[in-house]
C-alpha positions in Angstrom: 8.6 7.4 4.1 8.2 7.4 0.3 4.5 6.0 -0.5 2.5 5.3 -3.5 -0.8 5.0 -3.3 -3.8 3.4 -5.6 -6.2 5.6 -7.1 -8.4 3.5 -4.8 -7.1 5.0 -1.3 -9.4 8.0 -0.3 -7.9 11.6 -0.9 -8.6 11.9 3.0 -6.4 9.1 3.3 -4.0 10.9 1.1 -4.3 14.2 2.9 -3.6 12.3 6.2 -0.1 10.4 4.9 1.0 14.0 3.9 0.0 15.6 7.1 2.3 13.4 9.1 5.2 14.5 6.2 5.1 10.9 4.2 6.3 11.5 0.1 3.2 10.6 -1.4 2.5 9.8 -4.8 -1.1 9.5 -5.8 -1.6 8.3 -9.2 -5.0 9.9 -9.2 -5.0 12.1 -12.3 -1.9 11.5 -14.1 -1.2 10.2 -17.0 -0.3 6.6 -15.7 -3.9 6.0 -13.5 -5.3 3.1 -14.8 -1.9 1.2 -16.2 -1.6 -2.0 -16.2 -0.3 -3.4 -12.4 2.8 -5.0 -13.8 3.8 -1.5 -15.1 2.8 0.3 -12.4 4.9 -1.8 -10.1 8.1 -1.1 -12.0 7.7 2.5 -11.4 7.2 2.1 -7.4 10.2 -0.5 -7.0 12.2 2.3 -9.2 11.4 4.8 -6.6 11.8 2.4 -3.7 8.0 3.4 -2.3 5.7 1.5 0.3 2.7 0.9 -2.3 -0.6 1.2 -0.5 -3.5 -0.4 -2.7 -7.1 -2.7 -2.4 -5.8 -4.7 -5.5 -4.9 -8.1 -4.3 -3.1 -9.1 -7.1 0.0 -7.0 -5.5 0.3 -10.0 -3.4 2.1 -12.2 -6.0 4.8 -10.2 -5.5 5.4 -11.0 -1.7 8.1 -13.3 -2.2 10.1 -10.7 -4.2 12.2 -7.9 -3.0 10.2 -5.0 -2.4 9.4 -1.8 -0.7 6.6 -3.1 1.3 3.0 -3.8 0.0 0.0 -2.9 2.2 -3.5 -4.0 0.6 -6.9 -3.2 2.2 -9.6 -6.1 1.5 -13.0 -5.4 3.2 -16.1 -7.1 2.6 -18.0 -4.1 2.4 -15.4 -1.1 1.8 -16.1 2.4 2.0 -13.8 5.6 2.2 -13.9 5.7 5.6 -13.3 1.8 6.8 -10.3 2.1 4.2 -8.7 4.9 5.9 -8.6 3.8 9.0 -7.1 0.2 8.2 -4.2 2.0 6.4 -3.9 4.4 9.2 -3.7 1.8 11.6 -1.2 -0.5 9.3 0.9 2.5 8.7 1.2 3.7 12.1 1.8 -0.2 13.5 5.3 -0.1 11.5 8.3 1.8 11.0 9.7 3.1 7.9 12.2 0.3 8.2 10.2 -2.0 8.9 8.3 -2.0 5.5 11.1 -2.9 3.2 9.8 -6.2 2.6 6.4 -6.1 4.3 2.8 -7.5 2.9 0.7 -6.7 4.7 -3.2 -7.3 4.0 -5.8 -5.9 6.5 -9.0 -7.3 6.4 -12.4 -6.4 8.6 -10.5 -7.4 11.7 -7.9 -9.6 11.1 -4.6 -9.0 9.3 -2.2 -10.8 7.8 1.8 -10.2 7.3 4.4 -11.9 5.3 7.9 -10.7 5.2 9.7 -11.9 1.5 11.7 -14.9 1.8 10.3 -16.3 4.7 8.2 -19.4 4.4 4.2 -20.0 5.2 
């Protein structure tokens, strides 16, 4: 699956995604870490990647087409508690199951909206 992640996703988190032979962008480093979000979502709907972030601002574009959006909001994050909810949300759906896909994982809840279906 092609996946874009935040330079807020952990590198352990990276490491993992590219262990189980995801393409991974990490914008860690480059030249484009810290553009601006409506920029930075240009560039992963050009690619056509899942984008994996804690910014919840991603979620405005849940009604758009998209390559799916997952977003990690914990009340008390840390490297570790963020790992494991995108491990968990990565490994609950398929590749072709994102295409669409919001999907927001909180302490122990979390939520999904698929674009263009209603409340």
């Amino acid at each position: 699956m092609k996946i874009f992640v935040d330079e807020n996703i952990p590198l352990m988190t990276v490491r993992a995604l590219r262990g189980m032979n995801h393409d991974l962008v990490d914008i860690r480093g480059t030249v484009d870490e810290g553009m601006i979000d409506d920029a930075l979502w240009e560039i992963i709907q050009r690619e056509g990647r899942l984008l994996i972030t804690t910014d919840k601002g991603f979620t405005q574009h849940r009604d758009k087409l998209h390559h799916g959006i997952l977003i990690v909001r914990l009340r008390q994050p840390n490297r570790y508690k963020i790992h494991q909810r995108v491990m968990q949300a990565i490994t609950r759906f398929t590749a072709e199951e994102w295409p669409g896909l919001l999907v927001v994982m909180r302490d122990v809840v979390q939520s999904v909206w698929r674009a263009g279906e209603k409340g």
